[in-house]
N, C-alpha and C positions, 0 to 999 in steps of 0.2 A: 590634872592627870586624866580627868576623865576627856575632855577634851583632846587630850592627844591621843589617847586609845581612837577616840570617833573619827581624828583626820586619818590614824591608821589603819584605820578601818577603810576609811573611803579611798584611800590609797590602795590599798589591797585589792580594793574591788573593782578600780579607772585600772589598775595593772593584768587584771584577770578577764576585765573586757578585751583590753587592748591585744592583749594573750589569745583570746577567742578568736577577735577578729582578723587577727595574723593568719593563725589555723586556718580559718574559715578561708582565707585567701590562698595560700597556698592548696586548699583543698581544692579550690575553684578552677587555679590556675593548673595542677593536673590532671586535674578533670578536663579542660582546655585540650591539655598536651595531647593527651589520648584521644578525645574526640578527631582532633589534627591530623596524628596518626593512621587512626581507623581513615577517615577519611582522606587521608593520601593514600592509604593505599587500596582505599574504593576506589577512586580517580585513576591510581596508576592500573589495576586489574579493567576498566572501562575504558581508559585508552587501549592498553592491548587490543582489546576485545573490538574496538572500533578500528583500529589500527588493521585486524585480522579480517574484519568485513571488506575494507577497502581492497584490502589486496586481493579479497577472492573474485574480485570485478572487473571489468575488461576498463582500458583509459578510458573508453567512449561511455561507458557507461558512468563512470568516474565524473564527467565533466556533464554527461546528464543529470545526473542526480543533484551537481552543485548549482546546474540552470536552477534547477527546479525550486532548489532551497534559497537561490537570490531572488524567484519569483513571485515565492511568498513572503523575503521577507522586504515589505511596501517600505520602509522607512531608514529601511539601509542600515539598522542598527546590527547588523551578524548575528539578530536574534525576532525571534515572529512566536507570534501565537494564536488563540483563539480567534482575537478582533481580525488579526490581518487575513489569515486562514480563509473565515467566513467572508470578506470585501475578495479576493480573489476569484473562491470557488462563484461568488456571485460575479465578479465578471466576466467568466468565460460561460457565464448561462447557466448555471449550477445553482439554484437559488436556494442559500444555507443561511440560516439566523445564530449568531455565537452561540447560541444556548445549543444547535445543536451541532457546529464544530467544533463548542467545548466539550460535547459526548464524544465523537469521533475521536480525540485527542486523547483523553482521559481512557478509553477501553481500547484505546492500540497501545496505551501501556506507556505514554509521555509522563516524565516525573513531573514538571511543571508546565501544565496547558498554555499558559501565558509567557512563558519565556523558554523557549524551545531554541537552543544552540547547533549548529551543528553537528555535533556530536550528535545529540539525541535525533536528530534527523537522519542521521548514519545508522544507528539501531534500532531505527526504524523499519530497516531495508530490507530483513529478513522476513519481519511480518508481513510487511508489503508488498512482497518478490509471490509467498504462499498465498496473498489474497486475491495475486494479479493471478497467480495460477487457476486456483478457482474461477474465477470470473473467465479467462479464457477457456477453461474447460466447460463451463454454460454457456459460451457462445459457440465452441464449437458442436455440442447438443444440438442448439438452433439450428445451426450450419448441416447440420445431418440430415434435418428435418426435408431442406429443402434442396440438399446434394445426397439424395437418396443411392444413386451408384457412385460416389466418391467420384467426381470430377473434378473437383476442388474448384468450383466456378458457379456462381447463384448472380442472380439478376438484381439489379437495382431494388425493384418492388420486392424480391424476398428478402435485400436488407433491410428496406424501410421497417416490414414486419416483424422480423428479428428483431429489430430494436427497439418495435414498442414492444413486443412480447418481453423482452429482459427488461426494459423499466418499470414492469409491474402495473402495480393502483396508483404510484406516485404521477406516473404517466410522463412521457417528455411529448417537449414543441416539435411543431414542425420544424419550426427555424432551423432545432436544433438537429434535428433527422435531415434533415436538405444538406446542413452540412456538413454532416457524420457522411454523407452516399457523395457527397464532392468530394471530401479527400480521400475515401476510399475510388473511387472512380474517375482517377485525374485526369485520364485520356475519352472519357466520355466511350466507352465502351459498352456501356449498359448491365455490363456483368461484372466478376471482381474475385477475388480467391480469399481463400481465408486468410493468408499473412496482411492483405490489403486492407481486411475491416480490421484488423487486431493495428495495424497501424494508424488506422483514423480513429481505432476507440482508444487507443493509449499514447502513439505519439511512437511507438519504436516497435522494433518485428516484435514478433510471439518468442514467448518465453517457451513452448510447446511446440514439438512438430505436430501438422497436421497428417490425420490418418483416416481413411475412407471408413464409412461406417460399417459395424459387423453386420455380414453378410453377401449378398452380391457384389462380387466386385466387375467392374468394366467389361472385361473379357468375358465374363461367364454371364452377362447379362446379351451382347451381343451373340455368343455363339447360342446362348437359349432361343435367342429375335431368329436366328440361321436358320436353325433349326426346324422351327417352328413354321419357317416361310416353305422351308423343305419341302416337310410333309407338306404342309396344306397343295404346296402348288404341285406337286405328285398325286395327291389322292390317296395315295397307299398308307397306311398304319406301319409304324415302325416296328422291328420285328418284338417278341415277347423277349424279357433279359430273362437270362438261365439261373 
């Protein structure tokens, strides 16, 4: 008897496991369900949202963007990251170590540095569009420096300058200033406008129109020059203002 109490005992308790483990799996598996959920419909709210950037961009810029993302990514797989990132930006002269275009990646806000989709290069574009603004608004600074009356035209040697002045301490090559003043200066002109360096430093026009620096502009710098030849070559002082 006592015997049969202890197999039903252990029967009780292989049935109470087996009971547990059931639970334990259907808890798993809705726990599952909802993860799925949620994340369908983080995906579907992220397509929109990728869906909605594409559209606010012109074709041309559409098929830019997609060059861009088949140029990084080196192995064809319709996904790039850090490794390929850094072998890129270092062949076009940009010399980047992964460690620091896995920073780059990680603080423009990419979920996964190492496997980056197109998608996430599409939501990319907005950050990218306000960083390109910036930066063209510091070159147009420079630009001012040395289009003091807004002619919207500087010489060869005041781009070279501009461009080390915005490279900072990190400093750039020659190589790479010679060819920044080449494709800005395709007709060998000597001189160049602002749309023309925003095209050599980025690859398409300026995201910005360009705008004469505050203060004199063209006319009123020439009628002051007039003026000035006026009097002098009269002799006489101009009358007193009332």
């Amino acid at each position: 008897e006592r015997e049969m109490d202890q197999d039903e005992q252990n029967r009780h308790a292989q049935l109470a496991r087996v009971a547990k483990a059931h639970k334990d799996q259907i808890k798993r598996e809705r726990k599952a369900v909802k993860a799925a959920k949620k994340s369908g419909k983080e995906e579907d709210g992220r397509s929109g949202k990728v869906k909605n950037i594409l559209r606010g961009i012109s074709e041309a810029e559409r098929i830019a963007h997609k060059s861009l993302f088949d140029f990084f990514d080196v192995d064809k797989d319709k996904t790039w990251g850090s490794i390929e990132f850094a072998q890129r930006m270092t062949d076009i002269g940009l010399d980047t170590s992964v460690e620091a275009a896995s920073n780059i990646l990680y603080f423009a806000g990419v979920r996964d540095i190492d496997k980056i989709t197109y998608d996430d290069f599409v939501e990319l574009l907005p950050k990218m569009k306000a960083f390109r603004i910036v930066l063209e608004k510091d070159c147009m600074r420079y630009f001012h420096q040395k289009d003091p009356y807004g002619y919207n035209s500087i010489s060869t040697e005041d781009l070279r300058e501009i461009l080390h002045d915005m490279a900072g301490p990190d400093g750039i090559s020659h190589e790479q200033v010679d060819g920044m003043i080449k494709k800005a200066d395709k007709e060998n002109a000597g001189h160049m406008t602002f749309d023309a360096v925003v095209r050599a430093l980025f690859g398409t026009r300026p995201l910005i129109q360009y705008k004469p620096p505050p203060g004199k502009g063209i006319i009123q710098t020439i009628m002051e020059s007039f003026g000035g030849f006026c009097s002098s070559s009269s002799g006489s002082k101009p009358p007193p203002r009332v």
